[in-house]
matplotlib code that plots the C-alpha trace (Angstrom):
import matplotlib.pyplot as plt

x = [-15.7, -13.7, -12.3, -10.8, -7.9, -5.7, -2.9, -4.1, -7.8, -8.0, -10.5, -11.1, -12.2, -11.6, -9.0, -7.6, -6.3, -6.6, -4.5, -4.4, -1.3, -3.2, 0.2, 3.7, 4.4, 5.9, 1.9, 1.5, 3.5, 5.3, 3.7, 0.5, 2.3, 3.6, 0.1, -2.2, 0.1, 0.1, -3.8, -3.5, -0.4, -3.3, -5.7, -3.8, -4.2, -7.2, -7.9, -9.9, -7.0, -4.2, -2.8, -2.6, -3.0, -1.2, -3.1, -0.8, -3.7, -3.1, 0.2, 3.0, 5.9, 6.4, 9.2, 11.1, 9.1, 5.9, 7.4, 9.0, 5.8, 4.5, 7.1, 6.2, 2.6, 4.0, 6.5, 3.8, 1.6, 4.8, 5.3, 1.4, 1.6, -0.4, 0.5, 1.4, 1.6, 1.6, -0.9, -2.1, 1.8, 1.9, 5.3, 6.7, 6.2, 7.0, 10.7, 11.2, 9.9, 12.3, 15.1, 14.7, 14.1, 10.8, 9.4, 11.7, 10.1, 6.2, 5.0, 3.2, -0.1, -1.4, -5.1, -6.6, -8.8, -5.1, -4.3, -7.1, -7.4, -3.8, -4.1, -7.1, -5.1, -2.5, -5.0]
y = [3.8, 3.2, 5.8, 5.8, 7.6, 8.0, 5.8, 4.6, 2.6, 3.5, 2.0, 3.0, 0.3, 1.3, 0.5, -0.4, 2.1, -0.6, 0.9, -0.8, 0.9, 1.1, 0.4, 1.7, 5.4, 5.0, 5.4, 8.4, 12.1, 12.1, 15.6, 13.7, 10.3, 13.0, 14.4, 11.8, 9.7, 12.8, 12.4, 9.0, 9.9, 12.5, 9.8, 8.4, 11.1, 10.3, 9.1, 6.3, 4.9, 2.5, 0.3, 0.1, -2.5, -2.8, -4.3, -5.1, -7.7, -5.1, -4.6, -6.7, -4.3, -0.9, 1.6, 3.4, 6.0, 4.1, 2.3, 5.3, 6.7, 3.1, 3.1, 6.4, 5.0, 1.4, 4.1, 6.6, 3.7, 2.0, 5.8, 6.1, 2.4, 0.8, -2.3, -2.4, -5.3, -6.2, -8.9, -9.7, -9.9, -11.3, -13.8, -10.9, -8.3, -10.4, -11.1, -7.3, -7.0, -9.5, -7.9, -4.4, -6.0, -4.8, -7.8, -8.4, -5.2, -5.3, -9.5, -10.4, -11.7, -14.2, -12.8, -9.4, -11.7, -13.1, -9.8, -8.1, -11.4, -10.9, -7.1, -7.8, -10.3, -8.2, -5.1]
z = [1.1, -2.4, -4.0, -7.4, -8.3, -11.1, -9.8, -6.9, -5.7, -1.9, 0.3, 3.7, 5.8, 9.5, 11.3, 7.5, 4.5, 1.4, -1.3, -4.5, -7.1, -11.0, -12.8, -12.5, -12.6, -16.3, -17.2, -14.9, -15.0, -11.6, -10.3, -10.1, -8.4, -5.4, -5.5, -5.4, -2.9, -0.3, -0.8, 0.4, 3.2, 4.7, 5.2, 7.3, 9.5, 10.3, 13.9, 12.7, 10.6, 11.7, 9.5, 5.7, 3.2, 0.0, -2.6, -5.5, -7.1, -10.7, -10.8, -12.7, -11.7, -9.8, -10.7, -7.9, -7.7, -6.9, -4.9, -2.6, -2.6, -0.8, 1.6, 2.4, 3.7, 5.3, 7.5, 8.6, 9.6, 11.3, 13.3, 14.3, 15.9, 13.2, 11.0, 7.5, 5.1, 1.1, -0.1, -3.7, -5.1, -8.6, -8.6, -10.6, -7.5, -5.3, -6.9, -6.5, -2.5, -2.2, -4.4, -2.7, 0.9, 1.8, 2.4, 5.3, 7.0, 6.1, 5.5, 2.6, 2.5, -0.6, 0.0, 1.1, 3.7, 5.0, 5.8, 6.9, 9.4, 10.4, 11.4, 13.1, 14.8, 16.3, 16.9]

ax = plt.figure().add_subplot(projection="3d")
ax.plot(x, y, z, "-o")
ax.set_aspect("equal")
plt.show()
């Protein structure tokens, strides 16, 4: 199932939560970042979801806020026993996991397929 938000694409793909940003919060007010990102946080409640998927295939850069609201998801999934990884990163997003140091705690993947194969890996 896809569903299309304002800021974010979510797909759920069981054991997987593929969420895909739409552009950095500078496009978006931030009440509706918080609110549409606890949407996504609340699927991960359910049982049938364990890890989650960053897709960040159509996005050139993210702004703090976006990007809080991400590690929000990677650390629920991390605290449910799931997985959690990026893939997709433009060379420009993937300058800033590396500046911030997220991609020393959740790997990056150059394909969804690479991931998706990787979580199903260590499942």
């Amino acid at each position: 199932m896809v569903e299309n938000l304002e800021i974010f694409e979510v797909e759920l793909a069981a054991p997987n939560l593929i969420v895909a940003p739409q552009g950095s919060t500078l496009q978006f007010q931030y009440s509706n970042v918080q609110v549409e990102s606890n949407k996504v946080l609340r699927l991960l409640d359910a049982p049938e979801i364990k890890n989650v998927i960053i897709d960040l295939h159509k996005v050139e850069y993210l702004d703090s806020i976006l990007i809080g609201a991400i590690i929000r998801l990677l650390q629920r999934a991390k605290q449910s026993g799931g997985q959690a990884v990026f893939c997709q990163a433009c060379e420009n997003m993937q300058n800033i996991l590396s500046c911030i140091k997220v991609g020393t705690l959740w790997p990056l993947f150059d394909s969804r397929e690479e991931a998706l194969a990787a979580l199903a890996e260590k499942s």
